[in-house]
C-alpha positions in Angstrom: 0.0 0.0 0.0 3.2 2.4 0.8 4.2 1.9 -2.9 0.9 2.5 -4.4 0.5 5.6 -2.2 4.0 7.0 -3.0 3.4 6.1 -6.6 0.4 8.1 -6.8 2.1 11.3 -5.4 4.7 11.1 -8.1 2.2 10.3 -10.8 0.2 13.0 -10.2 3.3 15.5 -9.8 2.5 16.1 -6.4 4.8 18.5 -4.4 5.3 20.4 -1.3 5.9 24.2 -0.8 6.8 26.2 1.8 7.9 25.8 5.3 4.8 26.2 7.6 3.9 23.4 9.4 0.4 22.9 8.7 -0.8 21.2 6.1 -2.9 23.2 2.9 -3.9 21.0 0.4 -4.4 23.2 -3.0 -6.8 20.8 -5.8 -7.4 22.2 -9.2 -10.6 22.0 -11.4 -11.7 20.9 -15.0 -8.9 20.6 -17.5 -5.9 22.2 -15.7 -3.1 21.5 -13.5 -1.3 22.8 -10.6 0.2 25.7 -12.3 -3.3 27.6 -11.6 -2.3 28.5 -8.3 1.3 29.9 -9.1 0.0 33.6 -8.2 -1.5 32.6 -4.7 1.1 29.8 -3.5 3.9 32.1 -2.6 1.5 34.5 -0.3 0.3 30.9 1.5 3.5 29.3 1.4 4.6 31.5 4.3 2.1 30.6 6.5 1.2 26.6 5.8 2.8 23.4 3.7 1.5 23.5 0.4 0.7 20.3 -1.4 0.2 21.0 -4.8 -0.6 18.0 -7.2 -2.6 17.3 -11.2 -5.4 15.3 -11.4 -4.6 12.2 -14.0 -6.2 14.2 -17.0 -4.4 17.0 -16.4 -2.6 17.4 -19.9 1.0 17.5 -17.6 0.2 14.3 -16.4 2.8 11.8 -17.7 1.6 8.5 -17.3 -1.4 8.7 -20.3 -3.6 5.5 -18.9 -3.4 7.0 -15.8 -7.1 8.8 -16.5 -9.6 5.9 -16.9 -12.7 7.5 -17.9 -14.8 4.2 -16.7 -13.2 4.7 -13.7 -13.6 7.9 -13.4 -17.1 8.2 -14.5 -17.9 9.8 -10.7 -16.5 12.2 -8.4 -16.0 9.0 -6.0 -13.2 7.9 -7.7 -11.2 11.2 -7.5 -12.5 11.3 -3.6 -10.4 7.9 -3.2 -7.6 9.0 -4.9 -7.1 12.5 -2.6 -7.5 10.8 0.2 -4.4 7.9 -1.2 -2.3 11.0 -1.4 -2.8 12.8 2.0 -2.5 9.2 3.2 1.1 8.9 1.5 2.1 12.4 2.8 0.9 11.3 6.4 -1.2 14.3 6.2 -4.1 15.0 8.7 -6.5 17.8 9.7 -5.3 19.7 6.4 -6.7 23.1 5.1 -8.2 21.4 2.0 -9.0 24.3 -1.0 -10.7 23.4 -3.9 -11.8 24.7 -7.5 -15.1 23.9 -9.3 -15.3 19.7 -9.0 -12.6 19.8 -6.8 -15.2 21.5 -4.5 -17.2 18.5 -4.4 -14.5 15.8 -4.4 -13.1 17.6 -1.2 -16.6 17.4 0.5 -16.9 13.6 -0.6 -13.5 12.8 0.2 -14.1 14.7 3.8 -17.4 12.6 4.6 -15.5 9.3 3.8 -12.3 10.5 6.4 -13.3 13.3 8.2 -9.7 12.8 9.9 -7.5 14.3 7.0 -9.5 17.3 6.7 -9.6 20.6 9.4 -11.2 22.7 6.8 -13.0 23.3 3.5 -12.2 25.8 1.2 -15.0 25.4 -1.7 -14.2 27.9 -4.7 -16.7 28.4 -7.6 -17.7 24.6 -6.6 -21.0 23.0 -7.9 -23.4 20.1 -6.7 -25.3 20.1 -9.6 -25.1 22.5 -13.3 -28.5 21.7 -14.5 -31.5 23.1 -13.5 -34.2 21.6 -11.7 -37.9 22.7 -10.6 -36.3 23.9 -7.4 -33.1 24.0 -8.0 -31.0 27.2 -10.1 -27.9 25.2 -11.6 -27.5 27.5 -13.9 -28.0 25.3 -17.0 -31.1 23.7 -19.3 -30.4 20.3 -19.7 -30.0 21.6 -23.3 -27.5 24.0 -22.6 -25.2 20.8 -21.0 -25.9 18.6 -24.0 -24.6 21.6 -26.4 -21.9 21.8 -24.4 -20.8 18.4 -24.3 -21.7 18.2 -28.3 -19.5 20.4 -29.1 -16.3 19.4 -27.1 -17.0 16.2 -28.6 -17.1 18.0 -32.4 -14.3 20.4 -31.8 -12.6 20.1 -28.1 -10.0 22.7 -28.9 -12.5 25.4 -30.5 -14.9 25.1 -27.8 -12.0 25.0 -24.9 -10.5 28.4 -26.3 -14.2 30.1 -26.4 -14.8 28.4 -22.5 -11.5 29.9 -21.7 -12.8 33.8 -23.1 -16.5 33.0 -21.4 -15.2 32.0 -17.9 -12.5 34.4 -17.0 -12.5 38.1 -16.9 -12.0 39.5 -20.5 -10.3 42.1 -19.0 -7.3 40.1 -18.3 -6.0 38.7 -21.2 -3.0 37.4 -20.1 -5.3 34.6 -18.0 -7.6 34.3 -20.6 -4.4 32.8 -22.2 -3.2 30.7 -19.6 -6.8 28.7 -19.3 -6.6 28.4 -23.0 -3.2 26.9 -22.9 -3.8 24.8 -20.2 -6.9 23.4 -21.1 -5.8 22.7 -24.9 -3.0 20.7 -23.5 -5.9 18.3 -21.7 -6.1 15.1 -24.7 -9.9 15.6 -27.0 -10.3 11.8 -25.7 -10.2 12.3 -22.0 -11.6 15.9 -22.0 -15.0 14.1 -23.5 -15.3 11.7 -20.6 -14.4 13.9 -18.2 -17.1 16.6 -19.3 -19.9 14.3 -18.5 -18.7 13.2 -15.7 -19.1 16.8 -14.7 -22.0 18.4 -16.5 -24.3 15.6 -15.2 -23.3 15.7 -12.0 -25.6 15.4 -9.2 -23.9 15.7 -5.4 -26.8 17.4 -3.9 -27.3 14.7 -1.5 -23.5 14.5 -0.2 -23.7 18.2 1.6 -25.8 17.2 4.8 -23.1 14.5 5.2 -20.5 17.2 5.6 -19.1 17.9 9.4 -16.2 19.6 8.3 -16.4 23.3 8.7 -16.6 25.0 5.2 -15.8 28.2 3.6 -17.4 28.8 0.4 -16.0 31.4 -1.7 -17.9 33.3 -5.1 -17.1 36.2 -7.5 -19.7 37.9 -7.5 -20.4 37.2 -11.4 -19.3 33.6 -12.4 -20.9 32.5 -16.1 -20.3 28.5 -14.3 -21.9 28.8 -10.8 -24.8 31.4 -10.1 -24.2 32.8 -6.6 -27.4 31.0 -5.3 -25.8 27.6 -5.7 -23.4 28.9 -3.4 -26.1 30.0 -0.5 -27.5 26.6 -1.6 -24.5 24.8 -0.5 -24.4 27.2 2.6 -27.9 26.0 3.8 -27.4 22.2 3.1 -24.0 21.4 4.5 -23.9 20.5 8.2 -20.8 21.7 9.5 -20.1 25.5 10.1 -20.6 27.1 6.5 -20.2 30.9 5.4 -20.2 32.5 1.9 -17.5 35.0 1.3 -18.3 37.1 -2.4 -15.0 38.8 -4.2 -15.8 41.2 -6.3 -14.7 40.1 -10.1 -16.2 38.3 -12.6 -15.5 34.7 -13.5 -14.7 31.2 -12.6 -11.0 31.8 -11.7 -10.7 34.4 -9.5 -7.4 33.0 -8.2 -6.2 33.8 -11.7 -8.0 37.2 -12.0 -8.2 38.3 -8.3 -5.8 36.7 -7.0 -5.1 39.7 -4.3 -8.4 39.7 -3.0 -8.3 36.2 -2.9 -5.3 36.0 -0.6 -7.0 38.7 1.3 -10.2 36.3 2.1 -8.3 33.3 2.7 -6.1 35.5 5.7 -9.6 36.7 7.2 -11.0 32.9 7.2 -7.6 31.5 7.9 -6.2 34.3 10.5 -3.1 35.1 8.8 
């Protein structure tokens, strides 16, 4: 079990920054890789241990069988696999911040072991995109299966329009670095991977959650309407609050990264 755990850190890139002593776990969202933190790990660097890592269809991911979209047809899979890797670091009651799905795979993962896990960070994370009678996801049903048709047809054109939609026009060098990073993700495991998303449904998983939970929200995000986020406030049993930045966007640790760190040190006391 040592082997498979240390083999999974390396696999998946994981590394440590910084020379605090507690633990921060920092888990990235649809398409990307650790590199979408660089402007906010130096500021939390000097406070915690930063444990950076990709997800196995991250497009910086070696090891290409690594992402097995059967296996990987749930969150629950990606849950398992977060909690191998803190297990492999012989990390406990970390800081665990997540983007979009990583959100929800740090809420699953924290009902299955609520050792390993002090506190939630929940950025621009989801339960559920599409709509229901009582429910704002933010999506028709529609709009999800023209999204998914057309990174099917044409993942590379609709990844660079995605990039311009869900980050602040107004910073074109980030605009850039989604593009780039998402383009590098393979057509054949970004297909997959978007249903897995899109279609999700983790609704149920929230009153399961003990851990304490910050949920963070720009205050215009094309991906997650703010009342998902006072959604997830309401239904999560541990300690919840919603802190808004104002930017728009999915990414605000790309776009807004300042006020960003500036959240984190009022939640975090630092």
């Amino acid at each position: 079990m040592v082997m498979q755990e240390q083999g999974l850190s390396v696999a998946l890139n994981a590394k440590v920054i910084g020379s605090g002593t507690e633990p921060m776990i920092l888990a990235h969202g649809f398409g990307v890789d650790q590199s979408i933190w660089d402007k906010i790990t130096p500021f939390l660097a000097q406070h915690y241990k930063i444990i950076v890592f990709d997800w196995p269809f991250s497009g910086s991911v070696k090891d290409p069988n690594l992402y097995d979209p059967v296996k990987y047809s749930s969150y629950d899979a990606f849950a398992n696999d977060l909690i191998t890797l803190l297990d492999g670091n012989c990390i406990k009651s970390s800081v665990f911040m997540g983007h979009s799905m990583s959100g929800m795979i740090g809420c699953i993962a924290s009902t299955k072991r609520p050792d390993l896990f002090k506190k939630l960070i929940l950025i621009g994370a989801s339960p559920r995109y599409i709509n229901t009678d009582d429910y704002e996801g933010g999506f028709s049903s529609s709009g999800i299966e023209e999204i998914i048709s057309n990174v099917e047809t044409d993942y590379l054109s609709w990844a660079s329009n995605f990039a311009s939609l869900v980050v602040d026009s107004k910073d074109p060098l980030s605009v850039e670095k989604l593009q780039k990073c998402l383009s590098s993700m393979r057509p054949e495991v970004a297909l997959p991977l978007a249903k897995t998303v899109f279609y999700s449904d983790e609704r149920e998983i929230l009153d399961k959650v003990i851990t304490p939970c910050t949920i963070i929200q720009t205050t215009s995000d094309i991906v997650v309407p703010n009342s998902v986020a006072h959604y997830m406030q309401e239904k999560i049993k541990g300690k919840s609050t919603v802190e808004m930045i104002e930017t728009n966007g999915h990414f605000p640790q790309l776009t807004a990264h300042q006020q960003l760190v500036q959240v984190l040190g009022g939640v975090l006391g630092f």
